[in-house]
C-alpha positions as a LaTeX table, in Angstrom:
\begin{tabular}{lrrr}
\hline
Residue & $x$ (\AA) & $y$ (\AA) & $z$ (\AA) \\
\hline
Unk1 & 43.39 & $-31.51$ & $-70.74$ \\
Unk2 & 46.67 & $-33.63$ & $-71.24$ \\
Unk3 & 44.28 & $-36.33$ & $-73.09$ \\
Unk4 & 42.81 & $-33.93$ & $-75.33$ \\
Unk5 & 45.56 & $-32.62$ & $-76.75$ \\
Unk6 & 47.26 & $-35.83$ & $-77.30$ \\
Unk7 & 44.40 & $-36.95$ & $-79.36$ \\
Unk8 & 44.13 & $-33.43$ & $-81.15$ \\
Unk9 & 47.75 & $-33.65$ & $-81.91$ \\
Unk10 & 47.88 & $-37.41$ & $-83.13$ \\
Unk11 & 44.56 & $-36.23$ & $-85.43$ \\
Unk12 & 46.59 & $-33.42$ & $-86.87$ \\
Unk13 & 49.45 & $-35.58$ & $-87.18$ \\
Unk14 & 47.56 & $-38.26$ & $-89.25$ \\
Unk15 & 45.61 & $-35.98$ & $-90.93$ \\
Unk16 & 49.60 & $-34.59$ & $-92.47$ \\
Unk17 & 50.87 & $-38.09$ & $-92.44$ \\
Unk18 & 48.04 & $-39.19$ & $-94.55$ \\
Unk19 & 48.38 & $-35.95$ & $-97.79$ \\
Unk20 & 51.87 & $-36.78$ & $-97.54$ \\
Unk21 & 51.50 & $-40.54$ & $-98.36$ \\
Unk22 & 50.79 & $-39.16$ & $-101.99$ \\
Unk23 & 54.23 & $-38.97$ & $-102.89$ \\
Unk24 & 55.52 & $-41.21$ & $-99.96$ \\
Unk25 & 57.58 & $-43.71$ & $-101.70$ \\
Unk26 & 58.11 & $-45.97$ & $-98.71$ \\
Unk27 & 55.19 & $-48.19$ & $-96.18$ \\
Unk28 & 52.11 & $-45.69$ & $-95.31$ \\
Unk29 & 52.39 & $-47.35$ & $-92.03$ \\
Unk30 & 55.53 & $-46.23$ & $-91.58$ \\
Unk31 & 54.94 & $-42.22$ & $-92.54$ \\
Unk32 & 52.18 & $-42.48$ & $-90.14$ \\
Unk33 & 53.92 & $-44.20$ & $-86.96$ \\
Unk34 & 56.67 & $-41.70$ & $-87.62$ \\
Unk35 & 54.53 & $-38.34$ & $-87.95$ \\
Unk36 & 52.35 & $-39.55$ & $-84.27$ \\
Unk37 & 56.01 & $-40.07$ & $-82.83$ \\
Unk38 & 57.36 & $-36.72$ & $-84.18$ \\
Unk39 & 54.01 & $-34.87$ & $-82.78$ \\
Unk40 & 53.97 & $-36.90$ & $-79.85$ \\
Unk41 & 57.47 & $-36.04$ & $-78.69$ \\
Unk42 & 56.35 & $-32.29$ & $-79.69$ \\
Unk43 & 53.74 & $-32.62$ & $-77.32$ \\
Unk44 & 55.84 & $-33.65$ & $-74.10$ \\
Unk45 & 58.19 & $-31.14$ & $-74.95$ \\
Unk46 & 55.38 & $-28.24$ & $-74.76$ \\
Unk47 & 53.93 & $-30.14$ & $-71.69$ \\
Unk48 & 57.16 & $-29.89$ & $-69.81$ \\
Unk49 & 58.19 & $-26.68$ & $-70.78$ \\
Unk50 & 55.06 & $-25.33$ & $-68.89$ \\
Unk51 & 56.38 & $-26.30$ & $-65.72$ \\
Unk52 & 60.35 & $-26.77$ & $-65.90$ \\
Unk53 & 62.24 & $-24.63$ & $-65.40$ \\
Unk54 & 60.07 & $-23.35$ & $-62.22$ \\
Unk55 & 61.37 & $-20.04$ & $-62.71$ \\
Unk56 & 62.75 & $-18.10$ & $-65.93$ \\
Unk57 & 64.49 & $-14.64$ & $-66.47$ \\
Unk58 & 62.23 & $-11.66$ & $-66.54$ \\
Unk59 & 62.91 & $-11.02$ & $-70.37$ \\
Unk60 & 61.95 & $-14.34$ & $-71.16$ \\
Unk61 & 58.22 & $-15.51$ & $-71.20$ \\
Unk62 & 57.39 & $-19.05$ & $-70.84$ \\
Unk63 & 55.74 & $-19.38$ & $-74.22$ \\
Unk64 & 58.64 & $-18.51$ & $-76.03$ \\
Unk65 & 60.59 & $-21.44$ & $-74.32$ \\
Unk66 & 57.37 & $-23.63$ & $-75.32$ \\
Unk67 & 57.21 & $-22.38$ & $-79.20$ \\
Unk68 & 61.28 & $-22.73$ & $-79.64$ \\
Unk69 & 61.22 & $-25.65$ & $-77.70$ \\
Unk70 & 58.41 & $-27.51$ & $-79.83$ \\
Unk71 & 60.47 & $-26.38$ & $-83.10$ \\
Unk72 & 63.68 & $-27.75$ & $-81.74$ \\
Unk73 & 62.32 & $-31.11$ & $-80.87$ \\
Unk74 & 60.73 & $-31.17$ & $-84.84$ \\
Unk75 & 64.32 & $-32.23$ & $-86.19$ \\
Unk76 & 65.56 & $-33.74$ & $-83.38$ \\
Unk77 & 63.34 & $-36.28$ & $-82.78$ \\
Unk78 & 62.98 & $-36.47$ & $-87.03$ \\
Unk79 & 67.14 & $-37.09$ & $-87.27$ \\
Unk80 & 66.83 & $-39.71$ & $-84.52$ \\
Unk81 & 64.16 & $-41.58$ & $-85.99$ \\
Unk82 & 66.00 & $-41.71$ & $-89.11$ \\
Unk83 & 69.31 & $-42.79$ & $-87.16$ \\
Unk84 & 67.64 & $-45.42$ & $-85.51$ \\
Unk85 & 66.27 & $-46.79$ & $-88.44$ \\
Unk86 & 68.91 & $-47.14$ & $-90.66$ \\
Unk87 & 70.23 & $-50.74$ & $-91.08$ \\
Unk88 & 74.08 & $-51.12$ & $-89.56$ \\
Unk89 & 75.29 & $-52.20$ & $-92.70$ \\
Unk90 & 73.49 & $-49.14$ & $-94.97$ \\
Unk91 & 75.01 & $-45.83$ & $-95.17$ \\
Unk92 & 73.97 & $-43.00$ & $-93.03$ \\
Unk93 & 70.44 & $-41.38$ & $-94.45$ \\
Unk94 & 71.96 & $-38.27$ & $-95.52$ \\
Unk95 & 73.72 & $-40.01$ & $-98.19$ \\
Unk96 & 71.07 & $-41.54$ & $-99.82$ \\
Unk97 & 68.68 & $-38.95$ & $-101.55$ \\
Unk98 & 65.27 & $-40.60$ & $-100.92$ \\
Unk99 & 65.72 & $-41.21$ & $-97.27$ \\
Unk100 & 67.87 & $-37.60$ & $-97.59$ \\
Unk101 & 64.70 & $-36.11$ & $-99.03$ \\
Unk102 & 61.95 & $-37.73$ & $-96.61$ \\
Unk103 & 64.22 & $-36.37$ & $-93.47$ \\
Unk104 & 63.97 & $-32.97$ & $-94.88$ \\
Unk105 & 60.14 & $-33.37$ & $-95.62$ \\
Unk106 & 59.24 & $-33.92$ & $-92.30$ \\
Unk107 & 61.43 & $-31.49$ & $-90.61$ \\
Unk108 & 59.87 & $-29.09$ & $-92.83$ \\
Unk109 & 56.42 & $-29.40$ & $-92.64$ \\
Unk110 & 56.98 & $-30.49$ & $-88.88$ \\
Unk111 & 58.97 & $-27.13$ & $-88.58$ \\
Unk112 & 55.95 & $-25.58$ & $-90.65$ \\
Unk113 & 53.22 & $-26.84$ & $-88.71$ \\
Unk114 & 54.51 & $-27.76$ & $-85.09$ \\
Unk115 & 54.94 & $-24.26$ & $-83.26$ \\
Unk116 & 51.60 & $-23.03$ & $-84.84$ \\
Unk117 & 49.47 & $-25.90$ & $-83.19$ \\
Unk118 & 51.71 & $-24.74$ & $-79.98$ \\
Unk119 & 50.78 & $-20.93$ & $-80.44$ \\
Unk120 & 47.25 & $-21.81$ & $-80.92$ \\
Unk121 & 47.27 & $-24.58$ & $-78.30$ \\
Unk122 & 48.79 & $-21.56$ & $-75.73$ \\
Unk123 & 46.12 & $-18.92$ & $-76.72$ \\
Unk124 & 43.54 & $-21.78$ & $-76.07$ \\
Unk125 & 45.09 & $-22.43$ & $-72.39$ \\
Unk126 & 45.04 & $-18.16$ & $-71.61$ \\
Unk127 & 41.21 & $-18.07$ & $-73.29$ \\
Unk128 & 40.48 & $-20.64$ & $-70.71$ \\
Unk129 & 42.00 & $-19.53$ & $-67.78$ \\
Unk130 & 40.82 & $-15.90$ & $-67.86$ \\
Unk131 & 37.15 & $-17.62$ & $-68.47$ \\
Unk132 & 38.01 & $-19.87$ & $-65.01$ \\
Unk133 & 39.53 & $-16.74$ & $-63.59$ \\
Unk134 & 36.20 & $-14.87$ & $-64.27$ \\
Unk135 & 33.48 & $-18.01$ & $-63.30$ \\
Unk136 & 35.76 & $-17.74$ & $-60.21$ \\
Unk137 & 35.62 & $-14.09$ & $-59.56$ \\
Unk138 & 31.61 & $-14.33$ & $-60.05$ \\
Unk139 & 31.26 & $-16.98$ & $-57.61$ \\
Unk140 & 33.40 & $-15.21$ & $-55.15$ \\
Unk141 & 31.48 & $-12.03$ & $-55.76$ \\
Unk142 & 27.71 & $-14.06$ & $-55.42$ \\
Unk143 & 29.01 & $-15.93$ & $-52.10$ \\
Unk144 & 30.01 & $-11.92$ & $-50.55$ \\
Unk145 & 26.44 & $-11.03$ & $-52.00$ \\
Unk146 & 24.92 & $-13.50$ & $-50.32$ \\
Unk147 & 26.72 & $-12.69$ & $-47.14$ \\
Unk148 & 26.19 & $-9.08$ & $-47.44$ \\
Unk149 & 22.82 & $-10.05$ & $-47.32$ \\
Unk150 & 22.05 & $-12.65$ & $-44.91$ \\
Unk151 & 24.38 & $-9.59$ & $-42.41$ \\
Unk152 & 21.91 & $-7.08$ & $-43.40$ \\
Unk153 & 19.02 & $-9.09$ & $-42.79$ \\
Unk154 & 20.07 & $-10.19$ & $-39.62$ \\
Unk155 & 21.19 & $-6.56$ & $-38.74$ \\
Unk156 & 17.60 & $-5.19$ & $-39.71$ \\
Unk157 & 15.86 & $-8.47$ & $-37.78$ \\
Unk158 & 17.91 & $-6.78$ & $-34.47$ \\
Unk159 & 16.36 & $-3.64$ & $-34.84$ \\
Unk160 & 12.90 & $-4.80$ & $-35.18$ \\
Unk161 & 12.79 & $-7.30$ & $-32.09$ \\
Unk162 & 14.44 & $-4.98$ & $-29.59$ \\
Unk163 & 11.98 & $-2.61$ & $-30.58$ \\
Unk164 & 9.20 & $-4.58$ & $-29.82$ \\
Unk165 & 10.77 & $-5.65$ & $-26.34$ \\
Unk166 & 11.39 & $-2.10$ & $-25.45$ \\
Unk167 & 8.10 & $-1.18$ & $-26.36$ \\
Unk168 & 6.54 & $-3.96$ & $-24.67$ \\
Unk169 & 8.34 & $-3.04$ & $-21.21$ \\
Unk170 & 7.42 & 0.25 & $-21.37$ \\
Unk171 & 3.73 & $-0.59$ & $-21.74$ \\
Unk172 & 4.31 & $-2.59$ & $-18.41$ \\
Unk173 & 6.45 & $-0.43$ & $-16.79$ \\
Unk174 & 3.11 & 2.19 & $-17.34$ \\
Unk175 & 0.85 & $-0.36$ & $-15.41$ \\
Unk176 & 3.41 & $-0.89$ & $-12.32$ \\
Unk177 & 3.18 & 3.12 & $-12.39$ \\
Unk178 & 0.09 & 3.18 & $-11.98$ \\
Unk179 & $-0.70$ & 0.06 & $-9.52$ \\
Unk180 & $-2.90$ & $-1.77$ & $-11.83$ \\
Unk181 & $-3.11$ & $-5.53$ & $-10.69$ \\
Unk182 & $-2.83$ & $-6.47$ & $-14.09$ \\
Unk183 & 0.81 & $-5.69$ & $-14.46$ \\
Unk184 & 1.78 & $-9.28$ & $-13.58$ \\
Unk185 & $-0.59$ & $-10.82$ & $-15.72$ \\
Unk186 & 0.82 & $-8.92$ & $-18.91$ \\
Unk187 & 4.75 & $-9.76$ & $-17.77$ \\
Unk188 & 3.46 & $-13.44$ & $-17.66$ \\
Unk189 & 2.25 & $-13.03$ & $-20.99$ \\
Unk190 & 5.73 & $-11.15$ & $-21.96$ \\
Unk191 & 7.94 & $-14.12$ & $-20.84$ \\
Unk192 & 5.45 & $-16.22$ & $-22.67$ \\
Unk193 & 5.88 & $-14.97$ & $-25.69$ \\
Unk194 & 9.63 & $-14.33$ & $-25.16$ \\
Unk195 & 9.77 & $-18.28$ & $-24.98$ \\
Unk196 & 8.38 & $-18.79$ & $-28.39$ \\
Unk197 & 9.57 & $-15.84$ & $-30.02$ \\
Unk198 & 12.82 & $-15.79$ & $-28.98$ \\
Unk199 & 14.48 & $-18.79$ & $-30.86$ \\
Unk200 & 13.05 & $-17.08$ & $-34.32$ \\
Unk201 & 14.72 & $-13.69$ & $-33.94$ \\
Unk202 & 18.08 & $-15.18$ & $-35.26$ \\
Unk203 & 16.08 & $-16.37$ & $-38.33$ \\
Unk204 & 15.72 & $-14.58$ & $-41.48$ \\
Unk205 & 12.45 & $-16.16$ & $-42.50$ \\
Unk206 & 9.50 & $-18.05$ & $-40.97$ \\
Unk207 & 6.63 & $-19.65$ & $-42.21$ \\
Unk208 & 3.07 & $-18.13$ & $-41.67$ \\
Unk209 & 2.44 & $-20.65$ & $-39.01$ \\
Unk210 & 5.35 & $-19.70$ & $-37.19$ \\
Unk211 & 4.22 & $-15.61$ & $-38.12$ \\
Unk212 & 0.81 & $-16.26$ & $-36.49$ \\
Unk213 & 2.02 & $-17.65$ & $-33.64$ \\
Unk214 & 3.89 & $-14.71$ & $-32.78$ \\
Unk215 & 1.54 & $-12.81$ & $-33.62$ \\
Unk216 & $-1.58$ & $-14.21$ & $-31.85$ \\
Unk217 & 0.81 & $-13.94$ & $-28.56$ \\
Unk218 & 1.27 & $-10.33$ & $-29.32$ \\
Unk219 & $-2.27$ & $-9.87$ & $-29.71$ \\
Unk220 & $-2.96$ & $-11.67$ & $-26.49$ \\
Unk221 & $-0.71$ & $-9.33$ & $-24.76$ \\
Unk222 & $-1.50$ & $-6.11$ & $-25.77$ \\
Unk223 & $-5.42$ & $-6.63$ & $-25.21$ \\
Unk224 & $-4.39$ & $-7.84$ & $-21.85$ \\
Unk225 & $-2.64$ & $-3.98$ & $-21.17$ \\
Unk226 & $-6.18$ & $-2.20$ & $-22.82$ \\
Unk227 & $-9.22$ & $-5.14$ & $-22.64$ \\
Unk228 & $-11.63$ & $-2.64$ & $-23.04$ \\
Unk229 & $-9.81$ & $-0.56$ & $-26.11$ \\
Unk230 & $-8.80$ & $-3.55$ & $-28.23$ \\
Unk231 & $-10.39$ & $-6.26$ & $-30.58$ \\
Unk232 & $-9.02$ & $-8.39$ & $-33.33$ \\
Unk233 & $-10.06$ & $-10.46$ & $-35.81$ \\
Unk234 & $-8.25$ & $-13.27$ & $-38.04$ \\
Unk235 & $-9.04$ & $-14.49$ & $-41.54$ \\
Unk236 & $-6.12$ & $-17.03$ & $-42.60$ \\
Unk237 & $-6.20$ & $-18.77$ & $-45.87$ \\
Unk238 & $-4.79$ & $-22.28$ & $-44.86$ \\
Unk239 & $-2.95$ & $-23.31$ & $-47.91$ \\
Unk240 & $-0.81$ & $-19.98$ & $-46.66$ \\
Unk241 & 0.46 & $-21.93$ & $-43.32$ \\
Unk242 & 3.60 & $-23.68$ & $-44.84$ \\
Unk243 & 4.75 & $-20.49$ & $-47.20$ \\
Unk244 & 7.35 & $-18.23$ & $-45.84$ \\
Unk245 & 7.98 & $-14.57$ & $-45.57$ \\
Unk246 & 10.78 & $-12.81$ & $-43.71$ \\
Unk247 & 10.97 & $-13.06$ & $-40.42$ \\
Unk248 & 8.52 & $-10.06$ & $-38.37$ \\
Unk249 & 6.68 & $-9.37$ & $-41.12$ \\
Unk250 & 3.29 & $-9.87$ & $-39.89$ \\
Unk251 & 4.36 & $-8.64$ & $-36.25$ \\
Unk252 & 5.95 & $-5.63$ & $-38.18$ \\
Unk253 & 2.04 & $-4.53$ & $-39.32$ \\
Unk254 & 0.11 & $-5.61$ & $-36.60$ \\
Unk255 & 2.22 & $-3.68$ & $-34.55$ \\
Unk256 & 2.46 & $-0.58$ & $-36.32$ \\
Unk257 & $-1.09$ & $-0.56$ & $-36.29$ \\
Unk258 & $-2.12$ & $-0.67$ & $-32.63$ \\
Unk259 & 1.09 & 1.66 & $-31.36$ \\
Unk260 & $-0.07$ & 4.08 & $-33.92$ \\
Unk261 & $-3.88$ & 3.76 & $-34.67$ \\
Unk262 & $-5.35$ & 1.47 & $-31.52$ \\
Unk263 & $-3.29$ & 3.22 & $-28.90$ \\
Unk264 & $-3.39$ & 6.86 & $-29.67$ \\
Unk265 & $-7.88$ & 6.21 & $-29.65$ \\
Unk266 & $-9.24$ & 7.11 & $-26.78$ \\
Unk267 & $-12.14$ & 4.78 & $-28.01$ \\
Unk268 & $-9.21$ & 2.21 & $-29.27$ \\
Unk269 & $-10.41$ & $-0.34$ & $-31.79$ \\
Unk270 & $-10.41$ & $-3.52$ & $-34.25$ \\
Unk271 & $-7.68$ & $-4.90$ & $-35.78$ \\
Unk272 & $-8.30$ & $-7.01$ & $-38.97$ \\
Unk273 & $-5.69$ & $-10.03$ & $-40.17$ \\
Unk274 & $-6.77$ & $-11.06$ & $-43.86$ \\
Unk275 & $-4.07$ & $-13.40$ & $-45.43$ \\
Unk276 & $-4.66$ & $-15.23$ & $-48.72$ \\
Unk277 & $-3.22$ & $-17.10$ & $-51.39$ \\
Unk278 & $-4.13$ & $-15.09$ & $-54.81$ \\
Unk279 & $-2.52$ & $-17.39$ & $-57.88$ \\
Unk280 & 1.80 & $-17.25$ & $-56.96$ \\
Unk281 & 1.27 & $-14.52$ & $-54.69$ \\
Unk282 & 0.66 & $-14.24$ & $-50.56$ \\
Unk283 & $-1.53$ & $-10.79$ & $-49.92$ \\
Unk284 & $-1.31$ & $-9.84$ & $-46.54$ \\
Unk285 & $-3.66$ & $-7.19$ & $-45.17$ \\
Unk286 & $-3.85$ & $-5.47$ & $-41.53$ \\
Unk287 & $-6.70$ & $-3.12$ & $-41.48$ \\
Unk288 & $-7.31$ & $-1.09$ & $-38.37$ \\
Unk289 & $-9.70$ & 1.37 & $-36.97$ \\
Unk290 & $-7.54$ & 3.81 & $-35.35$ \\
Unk291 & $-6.79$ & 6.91 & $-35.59$ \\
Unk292 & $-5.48$ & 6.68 & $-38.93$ \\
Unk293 & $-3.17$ & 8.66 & $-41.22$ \\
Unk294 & $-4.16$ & 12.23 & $-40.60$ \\
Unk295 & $-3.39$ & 11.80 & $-36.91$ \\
Unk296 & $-0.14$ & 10.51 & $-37.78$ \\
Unk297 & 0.35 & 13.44 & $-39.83$ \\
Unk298 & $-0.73$ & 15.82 & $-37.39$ \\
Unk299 & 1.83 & 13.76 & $-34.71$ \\
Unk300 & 4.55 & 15.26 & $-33.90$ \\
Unk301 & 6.43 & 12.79 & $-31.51$ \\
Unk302 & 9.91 & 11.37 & $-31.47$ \\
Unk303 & 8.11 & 7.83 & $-30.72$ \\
Unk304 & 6.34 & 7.86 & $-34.11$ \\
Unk305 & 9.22 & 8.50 & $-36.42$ \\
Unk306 & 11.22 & 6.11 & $-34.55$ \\
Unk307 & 8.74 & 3.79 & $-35.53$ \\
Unk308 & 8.61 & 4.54 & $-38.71$ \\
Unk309 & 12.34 & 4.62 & $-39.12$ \\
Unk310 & 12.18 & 0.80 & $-37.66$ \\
Unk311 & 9.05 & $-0.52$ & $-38.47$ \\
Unk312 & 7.71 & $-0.20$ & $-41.68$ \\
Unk313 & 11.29 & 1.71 & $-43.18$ \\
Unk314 & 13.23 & $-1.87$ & $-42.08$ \\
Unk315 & 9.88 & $-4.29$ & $-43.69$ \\
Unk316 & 10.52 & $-2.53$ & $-46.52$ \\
Unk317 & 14.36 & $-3.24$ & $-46.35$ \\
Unk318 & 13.88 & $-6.46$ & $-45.83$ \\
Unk319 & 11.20 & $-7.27$ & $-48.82$ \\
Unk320 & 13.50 & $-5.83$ & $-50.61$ \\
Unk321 & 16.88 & $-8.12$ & $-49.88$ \\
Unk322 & 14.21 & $-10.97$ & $-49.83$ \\
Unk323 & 12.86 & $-10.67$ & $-53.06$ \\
Unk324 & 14.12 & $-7.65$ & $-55.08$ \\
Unk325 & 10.90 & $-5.55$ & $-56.65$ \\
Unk326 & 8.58 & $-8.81$ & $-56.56$ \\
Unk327 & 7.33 & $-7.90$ & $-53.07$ \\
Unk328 & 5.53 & $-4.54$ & $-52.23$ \\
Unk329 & 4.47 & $-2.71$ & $-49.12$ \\
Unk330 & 1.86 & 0.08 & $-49.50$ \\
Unk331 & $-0.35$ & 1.98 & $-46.88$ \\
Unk332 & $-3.85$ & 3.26 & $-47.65$ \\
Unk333 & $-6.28$ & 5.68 & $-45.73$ \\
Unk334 & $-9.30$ & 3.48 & $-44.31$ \\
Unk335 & $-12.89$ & 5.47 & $-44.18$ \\
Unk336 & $-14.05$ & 6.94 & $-42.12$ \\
Unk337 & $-10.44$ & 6.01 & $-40.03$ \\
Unk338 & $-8.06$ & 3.80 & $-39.79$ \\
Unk339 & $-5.26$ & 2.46 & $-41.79$ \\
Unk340 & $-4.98$ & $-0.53$ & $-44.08$ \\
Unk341 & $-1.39$ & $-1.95$ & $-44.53$ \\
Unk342 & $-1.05$ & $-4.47$ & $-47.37$ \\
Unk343 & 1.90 & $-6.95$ & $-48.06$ \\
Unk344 & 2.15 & $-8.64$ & $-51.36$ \\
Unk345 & 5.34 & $-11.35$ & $-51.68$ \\
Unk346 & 5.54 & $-13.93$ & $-54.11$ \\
Unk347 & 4.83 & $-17.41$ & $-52.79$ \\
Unk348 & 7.60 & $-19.12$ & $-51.44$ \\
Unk349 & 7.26 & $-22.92$ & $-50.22$ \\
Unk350 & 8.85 & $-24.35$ & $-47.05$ \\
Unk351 & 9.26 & $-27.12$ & $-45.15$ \\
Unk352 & 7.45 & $-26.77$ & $-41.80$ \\
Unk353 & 9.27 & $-29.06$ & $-38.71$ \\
\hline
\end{tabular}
């Protein structure tokens, strides 16, 4: 900053120095060394001003010590270099009317010119600051953003996997009430998939490899508690497997669709996994053959409007944080019944470990 207006100030200075030398009767040189000196010394005294003295009296402001200070040091410095360069054996300058009339030149247009370039310099420095002052503010306000998000994501990733668990237990808390020997086949299937799903609840995005994992396990497990009720089906685009999505969002369907079309059946039924890769966009579909919507309707239970206050409500939530109004979630009536649940998020790549 220092730099720049030293060489702004020496331009200006040259730039005076130079229309003067018109009707400069003495060396060009000489006008011109003497105008950089005078702006130069103009130039230190508005540096220093903006930091001594450390503190002034309320009435004054700062850049009224810089202004008054710049036009006080316009004939000082323009007497001494006058002084100085008088020969020891010549009279003093003020008695000889050229030299006489050259001091008063420069103190004039110095006087003229000086405190302006200050004023202007000083509205230059506030311009700048309140534009640093705002970048600043903005990048404060994006990093809070950006941790209001990651909180809520990881807030609405705690409600989903809890919800699973819970449900899970019950489901095998069900068997053990009713002494079916394949209670302990289902909990070893639980702490299974506990091991691998575990270490991705604190994340707020997986990949589609690490989705289908989870997934598949889930699967596993829940047509280990009804065999005869439950079938499923997977159609995975492979170019899909290194793409992310927030974290659940597969589970989050798949889910939905056997506590609340598969389950309530009496005949149960087939779960359907279609993802693909359409252009810049992942389309997810879950397609069951439950019960479908008009049951739901008809439903009356505390369980199902939990689930939709955690399940689908919270998906949506987090499509949402994750990628504004580029990602949708919508829910269709399957014929003759059923539900088809459809995810559409714009392709996101990702390294896979």
């Amino acid at each position: 900053m220092v730099a720049k207006q030293l060489l702004i100030s020496l331009l200006i200075a040259n730039a005076i120095g130079f229309l003067l030398s018109f009707g400069w009767t003495t060396s060009t040189f000489g006008l011109l060394l003497r105008v950089s000196l005078i702006a130069l010394i103009a130039l230190i005294t508005f540096t220093l001003l903006d930091y001594w003295p450390s503190k002034l009296p309320k009435w004054l402001a700062r850049w009224v010590t810089q202004v008054v200070g710049v036009a006080i040091s316009v004939p000082v410095t323009v007497f001494v270099i006058y002084w100085v360069s008088t020969d020891s054996s010549a009279p003093p300058f003020w008695q000889d009317a050229d030299r006489l009339l050259g001091f008063n030149t420069l103190t004039f247009v110095g006087l003229l010119v000086a405190p302006w370039i200050a004023l202007t310099a000083l509205v230059r420095q506030k311009d700048a600051l309140a534009r640093h002052q705002a970048l600043a503010f903005q990048l404060e306000r994006s990093k809070l953003q950006q941790q209001f998000t990651e909180a809520r994501h990881r807030l609405l990733q705690a409600q989903v996997a809890p919800h699973f668990l819970f449900n899970t237990l019950a489901n095998i808390q069900a068997l053990v009430n009713s002494g079916s020997s394949r209670a302990g086949e289902v909990l070893n299937s639980l702490t299974a998939y506990l091991r691998a799903a575990v270490p991705q609840l604190d994340e707020s995005t997986n990949s589609f490899n690490q989705e289908l994992k989870l997934t598949s396990a889930y699967l596993e497990l829940m047509q280990l508690r009804m065999p005869d009720r439950l079938t499923y089906d997977l159609s995975i685009d492979k170019s899909v497997y290194s793409l992310t999505c927030p974290a659940m969002t597969l589970m989050t369907l798949v889910e939905n669709a056997i506590r609340h079309g598969i389950d309530p059946s009496e005949k149960g039924g087939h779960v359907q996994i279609n993802i693909n890769l359409n252009n810049d966009q992942v389309v997810i579909q879950v397609i069951d053959t439950g019960v479908g919507l008009q049951y739901k309707r008809n439903e009356n239970s505390s369980t199902h409007s939990t689930n939709d206050g955690t399940g689908l409500s919270s998906l949506r939530e987090r499509l949402k944080l994750s990628f504004n109004n580029n990602a949708h979630l919508q829910v269709f009536e399957q014929q003759p019944h059923g539900v088809h649940a459809e995810v559409i998020i714009p392709a996101q790549e990702a390294q896979v470990l």
